[in-house]
C-alpha positions as CSV (number, residue, x, y, z in Angstrom):
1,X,-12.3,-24.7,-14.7
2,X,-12.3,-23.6,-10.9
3,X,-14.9,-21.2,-11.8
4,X,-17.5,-23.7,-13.3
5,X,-16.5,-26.1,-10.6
6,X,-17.5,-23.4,-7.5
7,X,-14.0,-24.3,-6.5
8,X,-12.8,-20.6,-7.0
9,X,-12.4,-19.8,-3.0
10,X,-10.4,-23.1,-2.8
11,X,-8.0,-22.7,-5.5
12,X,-7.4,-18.7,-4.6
13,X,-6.5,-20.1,-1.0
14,X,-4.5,-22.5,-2.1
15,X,-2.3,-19.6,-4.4
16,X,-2.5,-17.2,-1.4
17,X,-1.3,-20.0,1.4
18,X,1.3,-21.8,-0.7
19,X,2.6,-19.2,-3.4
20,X,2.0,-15.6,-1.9
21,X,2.5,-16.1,1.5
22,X,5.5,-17.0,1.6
23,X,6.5,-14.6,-0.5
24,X,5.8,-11.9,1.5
25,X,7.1,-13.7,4.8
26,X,10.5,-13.8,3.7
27,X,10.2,-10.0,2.4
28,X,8.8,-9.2,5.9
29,X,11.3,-11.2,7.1
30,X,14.6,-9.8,5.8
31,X,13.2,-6.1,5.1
32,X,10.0,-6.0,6.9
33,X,8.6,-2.2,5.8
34,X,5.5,-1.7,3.7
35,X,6.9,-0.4,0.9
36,X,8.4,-3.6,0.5
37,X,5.4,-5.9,1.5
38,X,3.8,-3.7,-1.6
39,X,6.7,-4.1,-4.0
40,X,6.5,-7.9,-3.3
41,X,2.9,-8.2,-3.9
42,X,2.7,-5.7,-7.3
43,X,5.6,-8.2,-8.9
44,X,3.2,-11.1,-8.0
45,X,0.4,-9.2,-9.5
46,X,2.3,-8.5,-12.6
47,X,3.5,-12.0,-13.4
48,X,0.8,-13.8,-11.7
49,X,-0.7,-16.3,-14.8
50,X,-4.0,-16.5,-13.1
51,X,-4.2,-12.5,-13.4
52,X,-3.6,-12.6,-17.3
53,X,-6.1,-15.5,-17.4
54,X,-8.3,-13.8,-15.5
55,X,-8.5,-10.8,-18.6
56,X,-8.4,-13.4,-21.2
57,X,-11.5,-15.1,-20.1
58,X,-13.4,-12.4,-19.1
59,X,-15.9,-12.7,-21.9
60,X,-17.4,-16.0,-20.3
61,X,-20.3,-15.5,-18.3
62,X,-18.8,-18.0,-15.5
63,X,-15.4,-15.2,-15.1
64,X,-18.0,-12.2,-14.3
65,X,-18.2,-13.9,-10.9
66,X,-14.7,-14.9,-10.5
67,X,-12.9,-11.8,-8.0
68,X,-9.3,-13.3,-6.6
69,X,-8.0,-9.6,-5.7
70,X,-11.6,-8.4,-3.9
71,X,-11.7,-11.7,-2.2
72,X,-8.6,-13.3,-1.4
73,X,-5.6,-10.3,-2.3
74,X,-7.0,-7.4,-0.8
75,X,-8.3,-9.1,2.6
76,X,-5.1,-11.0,2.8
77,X,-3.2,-7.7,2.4
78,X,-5.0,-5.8,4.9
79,X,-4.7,-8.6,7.3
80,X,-0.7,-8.2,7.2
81,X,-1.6,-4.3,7.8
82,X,-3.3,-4.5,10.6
83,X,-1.3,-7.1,12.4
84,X,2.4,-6.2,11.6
85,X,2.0,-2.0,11.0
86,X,-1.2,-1.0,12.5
87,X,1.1,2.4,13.0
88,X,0.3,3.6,9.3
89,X,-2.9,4.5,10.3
90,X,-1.7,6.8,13.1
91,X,-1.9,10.4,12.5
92,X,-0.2,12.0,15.4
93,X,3.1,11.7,12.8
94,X,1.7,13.9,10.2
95,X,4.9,13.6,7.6
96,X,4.9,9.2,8.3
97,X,1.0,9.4,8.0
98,X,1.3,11.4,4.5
99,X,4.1,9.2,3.5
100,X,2.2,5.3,4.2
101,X,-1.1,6.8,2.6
102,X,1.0,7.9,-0.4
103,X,2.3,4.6,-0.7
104,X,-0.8,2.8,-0.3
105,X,-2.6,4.7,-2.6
106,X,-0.1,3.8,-5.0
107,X,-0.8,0.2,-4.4
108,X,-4.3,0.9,-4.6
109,X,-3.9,2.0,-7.9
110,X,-2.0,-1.2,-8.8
111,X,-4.5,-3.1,-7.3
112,X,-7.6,-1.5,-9.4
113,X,-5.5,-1.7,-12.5
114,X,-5.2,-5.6,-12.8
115,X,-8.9,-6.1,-12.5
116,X,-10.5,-7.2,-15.6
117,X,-13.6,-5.2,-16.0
118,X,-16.0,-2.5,-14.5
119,X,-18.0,-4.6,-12.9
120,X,-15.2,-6.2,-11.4
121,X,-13.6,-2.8,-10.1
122,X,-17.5,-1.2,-8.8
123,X,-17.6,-4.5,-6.1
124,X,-14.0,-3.9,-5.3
125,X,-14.9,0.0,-4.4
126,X,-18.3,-1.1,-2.6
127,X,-16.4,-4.4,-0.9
128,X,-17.0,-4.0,2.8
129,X,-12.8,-4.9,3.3
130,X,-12.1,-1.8,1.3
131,X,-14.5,0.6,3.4
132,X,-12.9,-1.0,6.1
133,X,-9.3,0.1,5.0
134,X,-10.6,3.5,4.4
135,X,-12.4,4.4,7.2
136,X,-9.1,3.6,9.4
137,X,-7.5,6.6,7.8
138,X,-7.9,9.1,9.8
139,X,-7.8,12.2,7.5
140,X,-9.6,14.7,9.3
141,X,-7.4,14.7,12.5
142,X,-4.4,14.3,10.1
143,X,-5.7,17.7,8.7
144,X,-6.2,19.3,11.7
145,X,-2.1,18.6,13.1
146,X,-1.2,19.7,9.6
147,X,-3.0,23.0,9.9
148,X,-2.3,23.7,13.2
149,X,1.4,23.2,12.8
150,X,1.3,25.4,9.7
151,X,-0.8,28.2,11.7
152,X,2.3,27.8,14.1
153,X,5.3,28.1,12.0
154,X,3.1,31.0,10.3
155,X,2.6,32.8,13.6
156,X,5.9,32.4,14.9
157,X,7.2,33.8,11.4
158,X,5.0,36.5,11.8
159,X,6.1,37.3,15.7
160,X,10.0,37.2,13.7
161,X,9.4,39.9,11.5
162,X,9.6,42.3,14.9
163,X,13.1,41.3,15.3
164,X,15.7,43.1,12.7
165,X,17.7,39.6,12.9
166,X,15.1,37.6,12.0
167,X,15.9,34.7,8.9
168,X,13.0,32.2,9.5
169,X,13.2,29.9,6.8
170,X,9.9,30.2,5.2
171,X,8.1,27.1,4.3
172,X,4.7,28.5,2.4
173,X,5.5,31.5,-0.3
174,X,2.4,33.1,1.6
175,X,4.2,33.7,4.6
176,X,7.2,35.1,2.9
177,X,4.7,37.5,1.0
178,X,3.0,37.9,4.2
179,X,6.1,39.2,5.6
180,X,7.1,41.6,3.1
181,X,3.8,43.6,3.2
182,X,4.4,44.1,7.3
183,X,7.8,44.7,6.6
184,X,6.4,47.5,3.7
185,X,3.8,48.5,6.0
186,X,5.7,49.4,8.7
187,X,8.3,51.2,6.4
188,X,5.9,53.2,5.3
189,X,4.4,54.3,8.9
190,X,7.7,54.9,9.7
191,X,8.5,57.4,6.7
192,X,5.2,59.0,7.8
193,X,5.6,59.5,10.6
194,X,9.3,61.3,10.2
195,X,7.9,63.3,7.4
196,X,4.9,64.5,10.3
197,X,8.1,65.4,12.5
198,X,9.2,67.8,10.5
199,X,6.1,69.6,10.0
């Protein structure tokens, strides 16, 4: 009915202000972590009735134009982000930057899954707000710490394998292997080079 009546930006207002929001106050509130905020909004996705209606009209023309998640979940979501944990997007904590995009990908996923069509899911993925929340991760400096910390523990393995006492705790099975062909390697110059002794 809201649909036909171009009323559609009122009435999804009108859920997010009054139902949603204050939903996710009180989670934010008592709890106040993402994972939370997340869990809170995937239960209201679940049992929302204008989500199930949403599928069940979808074969009207007037429902191909109808986009609550694109145009008032989403934005509403990344507006809570960027306020209350702009951290998530930080990389210089590789293991807490790992662990938010997990989770948001997860919701992401969620998210995509309630929409009722293709068409519906293609605008979502081309929607300006969702470049917006992807260009914020920062993925290649998040890379870059990752690799350089591995290159360091891998090094400083390495360096340990001088040392007869040495019981680094590898991380990557490629370092342990690493390991045991210097540790073979230089077994084997050193029975070569007692065998030339005695010549």
């Amino acid at each position: 009915m809201y649909s036909q009546l171009n009323y559609e930006i009122q009435a999804e207002n009108i859920i997010i202000n009054h139902i949603l929001k204050s939903k996710c106050d009180k989670v934010l509130l008592e709890i106040g972590n993402v994972d939370a905020l997340f869990t809170e909004i995937e239960g209201f996705l679940q049992h929302s009735p204008i989500i199930h209606a949403s599928h069940d009209f979808i074969r009207f023309p007037w429902m191909k134009e109808y986009d609550f998640i694109s145009r008032g979940i989403f934005p509403f979501v990344l507006t809570i982000l960027m306020n209350q944990f702009p951290h998530i997007w930080s990389p210089s904590t590789p293991d807490a930057f790992h662990s938010n995009w997990v989770r948001c990908a997860r919701f992401i996923d969620v998210l995509e899954n309630t929409f009722p069509s293709l068409d519906h899911l293609r605008k979502f993925r081309s929607s300006v707000t969702f470049k917006d929340f992807m260009s914020k991760w920062q993925f290649n400096v998040y890379f870059q710490l990752r690799f350089h910390a591995l290159a360091m523990e891998l090094e400083s393995a390495v360096d340990c394998v001088h040392s007869p006492s040495a019981t680094s705790d590898f991380k990557l099975d490629m370092t342990r292997i690493l390991v045991k062909v210097i540790n073979q390697v230089r077994k084997n110059v050193t029975e070569s080079s007692d065998l030339g002794m005695k010549f």
